[in-house]
C-alpha positions in Angstrom: 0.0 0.0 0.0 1.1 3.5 -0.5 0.5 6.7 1.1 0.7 10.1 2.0 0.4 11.7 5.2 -1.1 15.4 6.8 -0.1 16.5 10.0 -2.3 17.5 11.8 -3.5 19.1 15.1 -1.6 21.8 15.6 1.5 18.6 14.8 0.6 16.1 17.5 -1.7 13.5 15.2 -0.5 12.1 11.4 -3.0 11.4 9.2 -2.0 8.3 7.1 -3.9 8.4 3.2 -4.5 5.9 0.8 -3.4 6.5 -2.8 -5.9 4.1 -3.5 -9.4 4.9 -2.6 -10.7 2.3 -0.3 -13.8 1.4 0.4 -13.9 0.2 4.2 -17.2 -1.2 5.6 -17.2 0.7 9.1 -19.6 -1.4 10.6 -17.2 -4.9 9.7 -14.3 -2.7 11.0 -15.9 -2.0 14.5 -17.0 -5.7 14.6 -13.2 -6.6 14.0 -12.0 -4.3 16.6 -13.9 -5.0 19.1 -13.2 -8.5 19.2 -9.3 -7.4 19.6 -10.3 -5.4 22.3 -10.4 -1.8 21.4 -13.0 0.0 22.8 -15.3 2.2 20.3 -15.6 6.0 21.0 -18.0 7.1 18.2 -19.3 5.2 14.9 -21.7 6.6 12.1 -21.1 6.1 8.4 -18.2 8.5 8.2 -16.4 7.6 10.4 -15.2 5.3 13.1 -13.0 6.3 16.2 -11.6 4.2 18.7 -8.7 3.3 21.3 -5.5 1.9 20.0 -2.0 1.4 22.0 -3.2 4.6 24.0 -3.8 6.5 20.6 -7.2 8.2 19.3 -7.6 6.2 16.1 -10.0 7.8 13.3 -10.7 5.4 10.4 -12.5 6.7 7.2 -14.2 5.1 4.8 -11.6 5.8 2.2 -9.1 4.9 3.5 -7.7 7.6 5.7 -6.4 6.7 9.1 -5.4 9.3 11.8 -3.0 8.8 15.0 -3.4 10.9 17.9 -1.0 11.0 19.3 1.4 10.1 16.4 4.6 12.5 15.5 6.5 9.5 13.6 5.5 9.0 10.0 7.1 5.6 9.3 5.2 5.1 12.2 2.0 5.9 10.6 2.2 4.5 8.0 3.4 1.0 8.9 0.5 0.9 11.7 -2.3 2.4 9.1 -0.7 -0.5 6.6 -1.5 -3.0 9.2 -4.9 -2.0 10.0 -6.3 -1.3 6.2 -4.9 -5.4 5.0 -6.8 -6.9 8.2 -9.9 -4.7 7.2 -9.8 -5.2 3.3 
């Protein structure tokens, strides 16, 4: 996978992107989180966020994945990679 990356909040969360456009089924991807023991702050169809490692995870439907906190891009990137294959 490839991607680019925003900073974002002021420089304290990354925002990992897709080149590709994705098309992630939120719903599935709560299901699958849940059952690895992250605990769900807020889903609706734009969004999911939930509790990672002792990170604010935001997951978009595209494909988009933010960090907070997060400062390390390779960081990013390689956790976002990660996430997107075990959601695809």
């Amino acid at each position: 996978m490839r991607f680019t990356t925003a900073r974002l909040c002021g420089g304290q969360a990354l925002m990992a992107i897709s080149v590709d456009i994705l098309d992630i089924d939120i719903e599935r991807a709560a299901k699958i989180l849940e059952a690895e023991g992250c605990t769900i702050k807020q889903k609706d169809e734009m969004m999911l966020i939930y509790e990672w490692e002792g990170k604010e995870v935001t997951l978009y439907p595209q494909g988009k994945v933010m960090y907070l906190p997060q400062t390390d891009r390779a960081e990013c990137i390689s956790d976002a990679t990660k996430l997107l294959e075990k959601l695809r």
